[in-house]
C-alpha positions in Angstrom: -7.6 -3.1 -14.9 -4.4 -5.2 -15.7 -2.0 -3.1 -17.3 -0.8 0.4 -16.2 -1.6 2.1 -19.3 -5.2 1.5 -18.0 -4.2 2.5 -14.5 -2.8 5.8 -15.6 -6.0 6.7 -17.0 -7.9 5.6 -13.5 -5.4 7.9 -12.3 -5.8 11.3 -14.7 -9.8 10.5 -14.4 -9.4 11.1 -10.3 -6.6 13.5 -10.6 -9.1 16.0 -12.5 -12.1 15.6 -9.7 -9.7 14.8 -6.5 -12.1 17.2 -4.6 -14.6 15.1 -5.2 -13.7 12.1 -5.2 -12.3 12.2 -2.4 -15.1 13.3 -0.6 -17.1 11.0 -2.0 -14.5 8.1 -0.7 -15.0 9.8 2.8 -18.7 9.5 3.0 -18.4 5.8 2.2 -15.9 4.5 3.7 -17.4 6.3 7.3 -20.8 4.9 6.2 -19.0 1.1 6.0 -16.5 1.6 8.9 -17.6 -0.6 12.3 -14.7 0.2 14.3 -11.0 2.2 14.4 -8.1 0.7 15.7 -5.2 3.6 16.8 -1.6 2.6 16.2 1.8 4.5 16.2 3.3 3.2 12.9 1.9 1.0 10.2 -0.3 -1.9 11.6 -2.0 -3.8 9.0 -0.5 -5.1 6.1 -3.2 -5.4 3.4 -0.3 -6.0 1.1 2.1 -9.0 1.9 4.8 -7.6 3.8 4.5 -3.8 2.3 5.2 -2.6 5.8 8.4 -5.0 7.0 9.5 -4.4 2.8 9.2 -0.3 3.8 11.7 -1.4 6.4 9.7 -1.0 9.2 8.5 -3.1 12.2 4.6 -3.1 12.7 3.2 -0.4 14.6 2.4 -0.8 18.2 -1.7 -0.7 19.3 -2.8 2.7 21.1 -5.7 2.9 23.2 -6.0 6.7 22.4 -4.2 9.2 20.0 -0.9 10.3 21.5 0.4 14.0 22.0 3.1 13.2 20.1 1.0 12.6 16.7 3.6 12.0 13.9 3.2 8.8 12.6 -0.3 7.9 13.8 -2.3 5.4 12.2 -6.1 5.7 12.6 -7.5 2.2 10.9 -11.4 2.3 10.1 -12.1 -1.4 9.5 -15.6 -3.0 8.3 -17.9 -5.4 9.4 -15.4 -8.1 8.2 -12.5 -6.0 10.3 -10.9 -5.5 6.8 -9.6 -1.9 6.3 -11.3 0.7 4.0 -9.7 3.9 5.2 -6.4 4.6 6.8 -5.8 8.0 8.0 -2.0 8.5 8.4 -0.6 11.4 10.7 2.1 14.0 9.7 3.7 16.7 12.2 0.6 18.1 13.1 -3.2 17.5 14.1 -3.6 19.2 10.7 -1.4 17.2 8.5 -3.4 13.6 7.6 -2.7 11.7 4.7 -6.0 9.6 3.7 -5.9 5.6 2.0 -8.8 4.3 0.9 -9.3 0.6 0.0 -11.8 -1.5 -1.9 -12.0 -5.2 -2.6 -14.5 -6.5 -5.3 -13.8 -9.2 -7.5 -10.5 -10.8 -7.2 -9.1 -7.4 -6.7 -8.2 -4.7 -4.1 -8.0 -1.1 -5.4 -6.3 2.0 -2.9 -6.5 5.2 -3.8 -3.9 8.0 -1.6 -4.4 11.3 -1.2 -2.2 14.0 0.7 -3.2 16.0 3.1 -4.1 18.8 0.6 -6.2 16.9 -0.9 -4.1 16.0 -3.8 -4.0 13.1 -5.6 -0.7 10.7 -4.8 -1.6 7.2 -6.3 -3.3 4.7 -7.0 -2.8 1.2 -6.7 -4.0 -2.1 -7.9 -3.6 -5.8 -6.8 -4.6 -8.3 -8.3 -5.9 -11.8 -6.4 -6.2 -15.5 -7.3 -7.3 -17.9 -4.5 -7.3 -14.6 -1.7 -3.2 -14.1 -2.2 -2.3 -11.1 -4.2 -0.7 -12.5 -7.7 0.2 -8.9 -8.9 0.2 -5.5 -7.8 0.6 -2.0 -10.1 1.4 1.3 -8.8 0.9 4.8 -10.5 1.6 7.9 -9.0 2.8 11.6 -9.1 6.5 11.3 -10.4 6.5 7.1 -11.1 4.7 3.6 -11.8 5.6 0.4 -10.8 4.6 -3.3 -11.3 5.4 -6.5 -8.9 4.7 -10.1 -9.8 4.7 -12.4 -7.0 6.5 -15.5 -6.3 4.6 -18.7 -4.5 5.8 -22.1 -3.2 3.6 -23.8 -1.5 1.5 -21.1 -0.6 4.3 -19.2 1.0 5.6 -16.0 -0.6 9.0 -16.5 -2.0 9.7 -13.5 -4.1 8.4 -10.6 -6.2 9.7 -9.7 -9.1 9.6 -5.5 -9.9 9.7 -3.4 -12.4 9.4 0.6 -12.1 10.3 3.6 -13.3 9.7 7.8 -12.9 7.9 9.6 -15.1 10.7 11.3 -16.6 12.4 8.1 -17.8 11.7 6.2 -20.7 13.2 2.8 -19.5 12.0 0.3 -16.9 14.7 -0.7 -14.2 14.3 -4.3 -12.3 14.7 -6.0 -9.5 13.6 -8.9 -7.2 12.7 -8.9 -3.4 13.5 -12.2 -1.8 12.2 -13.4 1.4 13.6 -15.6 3.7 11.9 -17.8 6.6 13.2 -20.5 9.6 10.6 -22.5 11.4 7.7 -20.6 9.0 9.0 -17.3 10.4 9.9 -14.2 8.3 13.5 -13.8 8.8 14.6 -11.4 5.7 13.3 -9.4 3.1 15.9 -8.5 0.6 16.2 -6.4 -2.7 18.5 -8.1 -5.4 19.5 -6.0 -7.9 20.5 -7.2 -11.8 23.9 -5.5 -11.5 24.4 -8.1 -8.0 23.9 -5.3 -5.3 22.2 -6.5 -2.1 19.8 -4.2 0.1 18.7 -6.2 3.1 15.0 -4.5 3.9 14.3 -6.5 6.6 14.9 -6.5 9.7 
């Protein structure tokens, strides 16, 4: 799957049997899951950075699930503590958005769904030598692709492109990331028009 015309079909195809799929994504991903680690906020980042370029610090370890549930992340990792399902907290006890994740051959596939049940995306990355080279996005109102940057094994930009469904143009723009002493010290989107949006911290 390397283009997001083929995504958008991976897409429609689970879109018209969500109900199943996802239950068939539940059943597996419990069968494979060895442990769950609680967090408020976003923990893991199976994606470089996608929680700092969110503009959000990592989520802080729980040793239960809090009263106050908004936000919680219940991680079910494998037998190689890699994660396989993420289930992601709303207002309520009620509300729980579901990730799943799969990693065969050079590439990791997530598929989101609402708590409703509904389809929101799906998402591909694609690896060479374990770092992710490319990742494409396709969801309810938009798609996206990034290209990522490396020097010397250290990722030094990603170059996007996205757009909504309703528009018939791509727009662009590239994150750039900054370190001192090997340590993330920025994440910032540069627009083509010269605009600036600092993402991090």
């Amino acid at each position: 799957m390397n283009n997001l015309k083929d995504l958008e079909g991976r897409y429609l195809k689970i879109e018209s049997r969500a109900e199943e799929v996802l239950s068939s994504c539940l059943s597996e991903a419990l069968s494979r899951a060895r442990k769950i680690v609680i967090s408020k906020g976003a923990l893991y980042n199976v994606i470089p950075y996608e929680i700092e370029r969110a503009g959000f610090k990592k989520g802080k370890v729980l040793k239960k699930i809090p009263v106050h549930i908004k936000n919680t992340h219940l991680y079910h990792l494998d037998e190689y503590d890699k994660v396989i399902f993420v289930e992601i907290y709303g207002q309520s006890e009620n509300i729980i958005n579901k990730e799943f994740y799969r990693y065969s051959g050079g590439c990791i596939e997530r598929i989101c769904f609402a708590s409703s049940g509904k389809l929101r995306n799906v998402s591909t990355s694609l690896l060479e030598e374990g770092a992710v080279v490319k990742s494409m996005n396709w969801g309810q109102y938009g798609c996206s692709e990034s290209n990522y940057v490396y020097v010397d094994s250290r990722l030094e930009k990603i170059h996007v492109r996205q757009k909504e469904h309703v528009e018939s143009v791509f727009s662009d723009f590239d994150v750039n990331f900054k370190y001192e002493s090997g340590e993330l010290v920025s994440i910032i989107n540069v627009f083509p028009n010269g605009y600036e949006e600092q993402r991090f911290p």
